[in-house]
C-alpha positions in Angstrom: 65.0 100.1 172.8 67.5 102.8 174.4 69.8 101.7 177.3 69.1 103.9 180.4 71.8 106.5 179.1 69.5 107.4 176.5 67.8 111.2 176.6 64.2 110.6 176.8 61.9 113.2 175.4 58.3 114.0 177.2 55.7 115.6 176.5 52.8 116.4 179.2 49.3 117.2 178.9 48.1 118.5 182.2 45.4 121.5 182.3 46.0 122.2 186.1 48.6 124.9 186.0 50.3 124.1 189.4 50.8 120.5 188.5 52.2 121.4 185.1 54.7 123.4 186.3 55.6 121.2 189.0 56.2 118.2 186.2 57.6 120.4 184.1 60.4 121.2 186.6 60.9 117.5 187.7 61.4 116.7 184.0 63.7 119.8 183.0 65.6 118.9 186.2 66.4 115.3 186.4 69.0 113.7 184.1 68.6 111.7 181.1 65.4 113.8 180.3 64.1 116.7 177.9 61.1 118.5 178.4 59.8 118.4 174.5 56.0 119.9 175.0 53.4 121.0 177.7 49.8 121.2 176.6 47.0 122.3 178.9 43.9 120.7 177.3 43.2 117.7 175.1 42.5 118.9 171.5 46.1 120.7 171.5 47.6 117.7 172.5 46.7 116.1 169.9 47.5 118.4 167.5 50.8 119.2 168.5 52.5 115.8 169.8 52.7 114.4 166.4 54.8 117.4 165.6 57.0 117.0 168.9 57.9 113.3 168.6 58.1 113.2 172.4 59.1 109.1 173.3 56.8 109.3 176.6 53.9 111.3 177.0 52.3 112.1 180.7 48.8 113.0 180.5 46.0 113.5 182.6 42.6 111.6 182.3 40.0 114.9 182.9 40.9 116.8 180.7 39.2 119.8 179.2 37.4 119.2 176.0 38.8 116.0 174.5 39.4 113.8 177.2 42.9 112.1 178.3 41.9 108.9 177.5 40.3 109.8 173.9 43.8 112.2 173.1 45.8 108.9 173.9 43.7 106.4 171.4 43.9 108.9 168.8 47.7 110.0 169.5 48.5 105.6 170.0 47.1 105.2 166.3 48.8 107.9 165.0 52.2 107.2 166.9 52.5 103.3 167.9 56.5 103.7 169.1 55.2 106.8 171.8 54.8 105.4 175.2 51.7 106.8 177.3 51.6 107.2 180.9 48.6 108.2 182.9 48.8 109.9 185.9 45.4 110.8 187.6 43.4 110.7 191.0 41.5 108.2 189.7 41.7 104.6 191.2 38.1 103.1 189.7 38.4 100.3 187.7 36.5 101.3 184.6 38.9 104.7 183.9 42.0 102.2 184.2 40.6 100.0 181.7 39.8 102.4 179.6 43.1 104.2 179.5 44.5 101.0 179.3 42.6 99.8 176.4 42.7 103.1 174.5 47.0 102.3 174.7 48.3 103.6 177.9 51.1 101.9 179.0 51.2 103.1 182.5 48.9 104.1 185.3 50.3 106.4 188.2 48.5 108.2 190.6 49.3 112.2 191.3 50.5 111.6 194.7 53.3 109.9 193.0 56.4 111.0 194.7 59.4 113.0 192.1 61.6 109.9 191.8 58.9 107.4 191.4 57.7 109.2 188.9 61.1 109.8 186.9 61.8 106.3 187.8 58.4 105.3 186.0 59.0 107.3 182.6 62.5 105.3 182.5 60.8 101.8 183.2 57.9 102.7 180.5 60.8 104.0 177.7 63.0 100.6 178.3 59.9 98.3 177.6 57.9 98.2 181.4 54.5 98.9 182.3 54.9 101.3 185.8 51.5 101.5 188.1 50.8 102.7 191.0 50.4 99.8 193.8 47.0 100.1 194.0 46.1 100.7 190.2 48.4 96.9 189.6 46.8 95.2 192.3 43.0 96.4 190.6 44.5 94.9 187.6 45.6 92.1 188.9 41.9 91.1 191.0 40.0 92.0 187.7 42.2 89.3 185.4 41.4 86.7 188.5 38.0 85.8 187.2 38.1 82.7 184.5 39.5 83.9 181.2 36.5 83.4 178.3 37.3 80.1 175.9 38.3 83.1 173.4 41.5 84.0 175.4 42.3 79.9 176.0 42.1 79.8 172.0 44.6 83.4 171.6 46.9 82.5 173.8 47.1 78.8 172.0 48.1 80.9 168.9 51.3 82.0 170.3 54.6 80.3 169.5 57.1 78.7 172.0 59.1 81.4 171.3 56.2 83.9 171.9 55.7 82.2 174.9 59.3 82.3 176.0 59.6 86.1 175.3 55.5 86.6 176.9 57.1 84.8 180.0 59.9 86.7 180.7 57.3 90.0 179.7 55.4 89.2 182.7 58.0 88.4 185.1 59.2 92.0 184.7 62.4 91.7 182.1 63.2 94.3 180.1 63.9 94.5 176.5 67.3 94.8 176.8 67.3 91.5 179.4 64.7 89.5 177.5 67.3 90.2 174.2 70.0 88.9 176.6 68.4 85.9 178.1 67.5 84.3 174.6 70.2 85.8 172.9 68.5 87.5 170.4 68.7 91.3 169.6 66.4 94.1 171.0 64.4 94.6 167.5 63.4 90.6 167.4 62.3 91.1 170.9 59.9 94.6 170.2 58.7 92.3 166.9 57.5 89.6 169.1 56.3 91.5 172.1 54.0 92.9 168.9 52.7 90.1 167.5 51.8 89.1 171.0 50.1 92.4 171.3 48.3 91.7 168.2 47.4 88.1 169.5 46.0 88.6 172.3 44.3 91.7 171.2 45.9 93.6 173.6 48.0 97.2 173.6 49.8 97.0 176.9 52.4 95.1 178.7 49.8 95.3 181.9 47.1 93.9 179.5 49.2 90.6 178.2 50.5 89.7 181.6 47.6 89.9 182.9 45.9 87.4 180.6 48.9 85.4 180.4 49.7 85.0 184.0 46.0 82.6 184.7 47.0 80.9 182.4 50.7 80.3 182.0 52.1 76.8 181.7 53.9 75.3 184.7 57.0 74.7 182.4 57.7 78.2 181.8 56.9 80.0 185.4 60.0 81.1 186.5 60.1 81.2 190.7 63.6 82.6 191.0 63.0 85.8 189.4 
């Protein structure tokens, strides 16, 4: 991962031509950002953001012909590195899930104010998982229910130092402060936070700490962060 120096490159997918151009001047405005790409429906999305190698990607849900969510699984498989953030006026619990589980990163509603939003692009690019209030705390109640045996027996799988790193995932670190606090470098950390992924058959931050967070062991919660 890039320190918060780094120039992040976006890409948007938004087919309401208004709040395009309004995202598209917040972008091409703000510091520490380039406006790679905008695309107005689904099916040119996908077409064209393999060919812009954007590092986040803002996209609607409802969009024209292919869908948000359906452009984001298909763009995730194709580019795994490429952070996706959601922004919708959507708060129902089956479209977050689904965004979520087709690889979204991030959830954000479209009254997000400017510097929330810019300050959401930066948290997803250093290795966070930005949502609206609302969006979190529907994430939060749905992962309250007992976890199946199937989740007891994934998260089992992890190692300590899984754990360690999963911990610290949850509790809000960053890369760059996870590498610091173990004292390892960013790359181990992005290989672990992976394998976790791929554990726990999940493809978000949001995802993992949710699961992880009804279950965490005593030894490794963390109340002064």
């Amino acid at each position: 991962m890039s320190n918060s120096q780094s120039n992040i490159a976006v890409s948007i997918i938004e087919d309401d031509l208004s709040l395009r151009g309004i995202y598209a001047d917040w972008i091409e405005q703000a510091e520490g950002f380039t406006l790679v790409s905008l695309y107005e429906d689904g099916q040119e999305a996908f077409e064209g953001i393999p060919k812009d190698k954007p590092d986040v990607v803002l996209s609607d849900i409802n969009l024209p012909g292919l869908n948000g969510v359906e452009c984001v699984r298909g763009l995730k498989k194709q580019l795994p590195k490429v952070q996706f953030v959601m922004i919708t006026v959507y708060e129902d619990s089956n479209r977050i899930f689904k965004a979520l589980e087709a690889g979204a990163t991030g959830y954000l509603l479209k009254q997000t104010p400017r510097e929330q939003l810019l300050s959401s692009l930066r948290e997803v690019y250093d290795g966070g998982s930005p949502m609206s209030s609302g969006i979190a705390r529907k994430v939060v109640q749905c992962f309250r229910k007992a976890p199946p045996e199937s989740e007891e027996n994934e998260l089992s799988q992890l190692s300590k130092r899984e754990e360690e790193v999963l911990n610290l995932l949850a509790q809000g670190y960053l890369c760059k402060e996870i590498s610091e606090e173990l004292g390892i470098s960013t790359h181990t950390v992005d290989t672990y936070r992976r394998r976790i992924y791929e554990k726990l058959h999940v493809h978000s931050r949001a995802q993992a700490t949710a699961i992880y967070n009804q279950l965490k062991p005593a030894s490794l919660q963390n109340p002064d962060r």
